[in-house]
N, C-alpha and C positions, 0 to 999 in steps of 0.2 A: 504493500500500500504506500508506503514512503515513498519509493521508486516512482510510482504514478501521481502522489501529487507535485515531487519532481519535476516532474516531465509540464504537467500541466502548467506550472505555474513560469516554466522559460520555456514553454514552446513559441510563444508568442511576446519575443523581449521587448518592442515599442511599448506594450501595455505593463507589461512586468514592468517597465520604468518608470510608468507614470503613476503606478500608484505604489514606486516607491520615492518618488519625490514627497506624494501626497502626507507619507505616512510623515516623511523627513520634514516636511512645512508643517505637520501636526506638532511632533514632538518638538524642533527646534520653536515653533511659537507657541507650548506652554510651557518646557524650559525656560526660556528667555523671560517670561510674564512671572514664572515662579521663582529666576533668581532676581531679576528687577524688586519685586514686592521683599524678598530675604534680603539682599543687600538694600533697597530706603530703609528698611526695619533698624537695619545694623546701622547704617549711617547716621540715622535722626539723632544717637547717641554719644556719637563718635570721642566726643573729646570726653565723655566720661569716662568711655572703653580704654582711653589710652592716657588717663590718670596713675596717678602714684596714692592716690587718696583713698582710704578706706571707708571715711562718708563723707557726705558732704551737707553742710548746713546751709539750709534757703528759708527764703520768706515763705511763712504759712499759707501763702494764698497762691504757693506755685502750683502750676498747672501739666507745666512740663519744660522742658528745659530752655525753651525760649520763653517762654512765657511764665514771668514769676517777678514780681517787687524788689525793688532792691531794699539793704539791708546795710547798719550801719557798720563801718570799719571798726567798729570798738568790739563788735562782736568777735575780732579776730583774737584783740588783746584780753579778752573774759573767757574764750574758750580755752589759752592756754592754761591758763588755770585750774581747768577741769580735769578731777584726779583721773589718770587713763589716755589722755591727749599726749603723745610724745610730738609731734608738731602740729602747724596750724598755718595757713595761706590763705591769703584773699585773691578771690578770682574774681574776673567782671566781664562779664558776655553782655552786651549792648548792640544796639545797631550803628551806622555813620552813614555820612552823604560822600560818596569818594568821588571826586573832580580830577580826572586826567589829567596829561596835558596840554590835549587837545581840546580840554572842555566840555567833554561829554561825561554827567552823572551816573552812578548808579550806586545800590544800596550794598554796606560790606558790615560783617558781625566785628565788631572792635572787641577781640579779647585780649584781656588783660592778663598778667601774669607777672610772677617775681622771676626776671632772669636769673638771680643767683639761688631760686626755692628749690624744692627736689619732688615736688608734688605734681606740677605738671610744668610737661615742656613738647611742642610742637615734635609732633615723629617725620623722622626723615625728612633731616633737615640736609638739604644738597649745596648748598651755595651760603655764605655769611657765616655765622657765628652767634649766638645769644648774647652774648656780653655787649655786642652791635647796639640790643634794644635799649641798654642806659645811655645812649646819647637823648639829648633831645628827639622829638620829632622823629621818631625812626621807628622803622614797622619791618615788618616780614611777610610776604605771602604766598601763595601757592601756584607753583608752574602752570596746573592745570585752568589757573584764572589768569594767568597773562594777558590773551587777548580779551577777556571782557574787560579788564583792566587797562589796559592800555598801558603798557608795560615790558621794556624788553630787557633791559638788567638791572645790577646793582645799581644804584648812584642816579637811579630816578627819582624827579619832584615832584610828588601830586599833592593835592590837597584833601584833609577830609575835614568833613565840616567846613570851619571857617581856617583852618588852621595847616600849617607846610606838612607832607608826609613823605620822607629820604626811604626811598628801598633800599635796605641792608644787608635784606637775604632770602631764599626762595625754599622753600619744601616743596616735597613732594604728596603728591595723593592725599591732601587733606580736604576733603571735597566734604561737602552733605547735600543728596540730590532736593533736598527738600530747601537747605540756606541759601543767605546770599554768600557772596566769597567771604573767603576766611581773612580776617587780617592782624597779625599778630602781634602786641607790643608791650612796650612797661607796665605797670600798674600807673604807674605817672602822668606817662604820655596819654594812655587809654582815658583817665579822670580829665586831661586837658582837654582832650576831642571830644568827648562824652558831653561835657561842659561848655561846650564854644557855642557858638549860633554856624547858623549856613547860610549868613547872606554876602560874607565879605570873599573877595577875590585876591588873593595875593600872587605874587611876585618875588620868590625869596631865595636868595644865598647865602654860603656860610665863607665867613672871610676867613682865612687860612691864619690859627693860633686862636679862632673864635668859641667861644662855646655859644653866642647868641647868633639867629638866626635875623639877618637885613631885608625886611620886607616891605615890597612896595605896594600900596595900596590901592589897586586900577578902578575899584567901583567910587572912590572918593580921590579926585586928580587933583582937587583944590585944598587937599588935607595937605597936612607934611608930607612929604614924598617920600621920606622911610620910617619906619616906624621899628623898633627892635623887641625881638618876641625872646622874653627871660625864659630860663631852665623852667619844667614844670615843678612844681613845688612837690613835697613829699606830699604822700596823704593824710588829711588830718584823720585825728578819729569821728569827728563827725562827719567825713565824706562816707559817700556812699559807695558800697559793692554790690556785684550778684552774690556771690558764694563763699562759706568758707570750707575750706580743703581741710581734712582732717587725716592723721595718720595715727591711727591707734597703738598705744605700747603694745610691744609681744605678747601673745596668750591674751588681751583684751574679748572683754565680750563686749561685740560689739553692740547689742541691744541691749544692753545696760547702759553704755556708753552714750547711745542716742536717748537714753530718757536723759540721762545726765545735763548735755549737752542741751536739749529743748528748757528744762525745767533751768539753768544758767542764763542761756539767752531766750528773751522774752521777745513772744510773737515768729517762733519760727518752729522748722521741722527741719529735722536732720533724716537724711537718708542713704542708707548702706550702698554704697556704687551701683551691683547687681538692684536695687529695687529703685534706683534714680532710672535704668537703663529698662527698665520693666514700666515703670509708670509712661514714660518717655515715648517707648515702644507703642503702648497701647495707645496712649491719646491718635498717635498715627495711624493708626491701623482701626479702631473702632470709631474716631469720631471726625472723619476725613473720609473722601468718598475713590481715594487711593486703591483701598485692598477691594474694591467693588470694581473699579474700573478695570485692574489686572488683572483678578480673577474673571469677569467679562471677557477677556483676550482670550485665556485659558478654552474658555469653554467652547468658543471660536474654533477653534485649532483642533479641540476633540470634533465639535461637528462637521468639518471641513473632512480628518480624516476620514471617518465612521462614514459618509457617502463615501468618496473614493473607494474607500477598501472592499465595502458593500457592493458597489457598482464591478468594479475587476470580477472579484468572487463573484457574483451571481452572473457576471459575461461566461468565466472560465465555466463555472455550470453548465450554464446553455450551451456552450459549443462540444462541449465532453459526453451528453445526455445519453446517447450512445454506449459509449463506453460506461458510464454507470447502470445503464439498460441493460446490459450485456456482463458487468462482474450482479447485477444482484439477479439475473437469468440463469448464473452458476452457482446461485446458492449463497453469495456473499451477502450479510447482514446490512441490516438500516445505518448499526454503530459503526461497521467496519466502514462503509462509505460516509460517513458523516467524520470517521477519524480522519480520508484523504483531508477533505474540504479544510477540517481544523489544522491538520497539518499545514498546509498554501499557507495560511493565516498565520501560524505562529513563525513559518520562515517566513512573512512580509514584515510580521511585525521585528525580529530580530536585525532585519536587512536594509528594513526601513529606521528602527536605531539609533545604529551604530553611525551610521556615517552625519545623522542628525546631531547626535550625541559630537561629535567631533567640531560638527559648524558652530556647536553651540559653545564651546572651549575655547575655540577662534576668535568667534565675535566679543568673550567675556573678557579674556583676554587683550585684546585689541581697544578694546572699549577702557577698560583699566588703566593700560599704559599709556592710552593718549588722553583720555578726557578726566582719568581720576574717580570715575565712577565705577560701583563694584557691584556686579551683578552675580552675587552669591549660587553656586551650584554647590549643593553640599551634598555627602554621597548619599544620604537619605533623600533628598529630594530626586537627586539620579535614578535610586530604586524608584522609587513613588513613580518617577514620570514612565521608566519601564514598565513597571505594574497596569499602570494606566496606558500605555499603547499595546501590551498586550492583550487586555482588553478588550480595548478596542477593536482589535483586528477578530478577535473570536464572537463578537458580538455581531459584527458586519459579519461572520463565516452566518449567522443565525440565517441571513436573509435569502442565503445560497442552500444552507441547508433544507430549508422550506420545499422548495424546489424538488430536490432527491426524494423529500419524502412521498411529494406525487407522484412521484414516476411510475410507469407500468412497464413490467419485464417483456410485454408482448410489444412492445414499438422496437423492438430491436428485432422483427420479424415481419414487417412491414415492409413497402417497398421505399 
């Protein structure tokens, strides 16, 4: 029986092709739908996943990690003193208005950070240095936002908000398909830009032995003609932050630690990395019409196969009718010819794949190293999507099967 549905199913290779494109455009578009939805999943969270922080403390009314209150700097100097704290960092994720050079806007996440902290620091970093961000005015951002940026190396001037911003240094792959671009700096500089307005236009160089920045003021010509922008000040403790970074002593429990830390600083909640990155997660995925839309692609691609494969199989039926006439004329069973049929089916589905399975490595890949986006294939979701084109192809054998079951052994004595 192997042998035959063999035969059947390359006797006729223009069709044997096309539906195993069909199967290969099934699997490669709910692969791609299922790792798109697994990697935004991973991304939404990204900079928590690539934290040194065992919790983190936010305002009570966060929602999820862009969306949350800020909260005062003094929280940072009252959590050190919470017994169980072996350090403590303030973080500040905001948004900015970033101004080219060319003068075209768009919106970028101003996070902030201690270059000298051990809590968080930008992953793969390719170009600069951290030590770069305590100059003045100095940011980092990521290759894969270059061009919306407008951007092509070190020692560019942009503005954000109202104020000069010097690129110092470039990472890689710090993307979030959900943010706007990442842009990396002091806790200093971040409270300066955070702080400025976005309506003035500057003009600005650094004179050589300077630490102050000479800027010309182009929306006001009748003003003074340079104006000198001082170092940003340190943080007070009443400035504002997002977060603070928490590293727990060895053997700490951490849920003890977060009642500690809540019942210390008033009006906030602290939460264990994994459950910032779970809350995080789901606000995306349940209250966003995201995991609806991709899963809609999904389903696509299952019904696209499921005709094709339906359609082959129940041709290859019709033209064999004969030959099935003729083995169940000798005595061969209902099951025995229902096993050719499921056979064709489970080598379409295997053939159709693999080679699916390969385009979809390709594109994920490709995708990654140029754009920074990560479209998660994980080897459960691999199974899953095989499980599910297997399936499919035994499902469509149903429609072929139907068929066989009519048949009368006396049409193979016919004329």
């Amino acid at each position: 029986m192997v042998s035959i549905a063999r035969k059947n199913l390359l006797e006729d290779l223009p069709r044997f092709l096309v539906a195993q494109a069909g199967i290969m455009f099934a699997v490669s578009l709910v692969t791609i739908q299922t790792g798109i939805f697994n990697g935004f999943t991973r991304s939404t969270a990204q900079l928590v996943d690539n934290s040194n922080a065992d919790i983190w403390v936010a305002s009570e009314s966060l929602v999820q990690l862009e969306l949350t209150l800020p909260i005062p700097l003094s929280h940072v100097i009252q959590s050190r003193k919470v017994k169980g704290v072996e350090r403590a960092e303030a973080f500040i994720f905001n948004g900015g208005l970033w101004r080219s050079p060319s003068q075209e806007i768009t919106r970028v996440r101003v996070i902030g950070f201690n270059p000298e902290g051990q809590l968080f620091t930008p992953k793969n970093l390719v170009q600069g240095n951290l030590q770069a961000l305590k100059e003045p005015y100095s940011v980092i951002v990521d290759t894969t936002n270059q061009d919306s940026l407008k951007v092509d190396r070190v020692g560019d001037v942009v503005e954000v908000n109202s104020l000069p911003a010097g690129v110092v240094g470039f990472t890689q792959r710090n993307r979030s398909i959900i943010s706007n671009s990442y842009m990396f700096t002091s806790l200093e500089n971040a409270n300066a830009y955070i702080n400025s307005g976005q309506s003035s236009k500057l003009s600005c160089e650094l004179p050589s032995g300077s630490q102050n920045l000479i800027c010309t003021n182009t929306y006001f010509p009748d003003s003074s003609p340079t104006e000198t922008l001082p170092v940003p000040n340190k943080l007070a403790a009443s400035d504002v932050i997002s977060f603070v970074l928490i590293r727990a002593q060895p053997n700490q429990d951490l849920q003890a630690l977060k009642q500690q830390l809540e019942a210390a600083l008033p009006n906030t909640r602290a939460y264990t990395r994994a459950e910032l990155i779970e809350k995080t997660q789901r606000y995306w995925q349940q209250r966003t019409g995201i995991g609806y839309i991709l899963g809609l692609g999904s389903v696509v691609g299952i019904i696209v196969g499921v005709i094709i494969v339906a359609q082959i199989l129940y041709a290859s039926v019709s033209d064999h009718l004969k030959e099935f006439g003729t083995l169940k004329a000798m005595g061969a069973s209902d099951w025995e010819l229902y096993g050719v049929i499921i056979e064709q089916a489970l080598w379409m589905a295997v053939l159709g794949y693999l080679p699916g399975m390969v385009l979809c490595y390709g594109v994920v890949t490709w995708t990654y190293t140029t754009q920074g986006i990560l479209i998660l294939i994980t080897p459960g979701s691999a199974i899953a999507v095989f499980g599910l084109t297997v399936a499919m192809c035994i499902g469509s054998a149903i429609f072929a099967i139907q068929k066989v079951t009519r048949l009368d052994p006396a049409m193979v004595f016919k004329a």
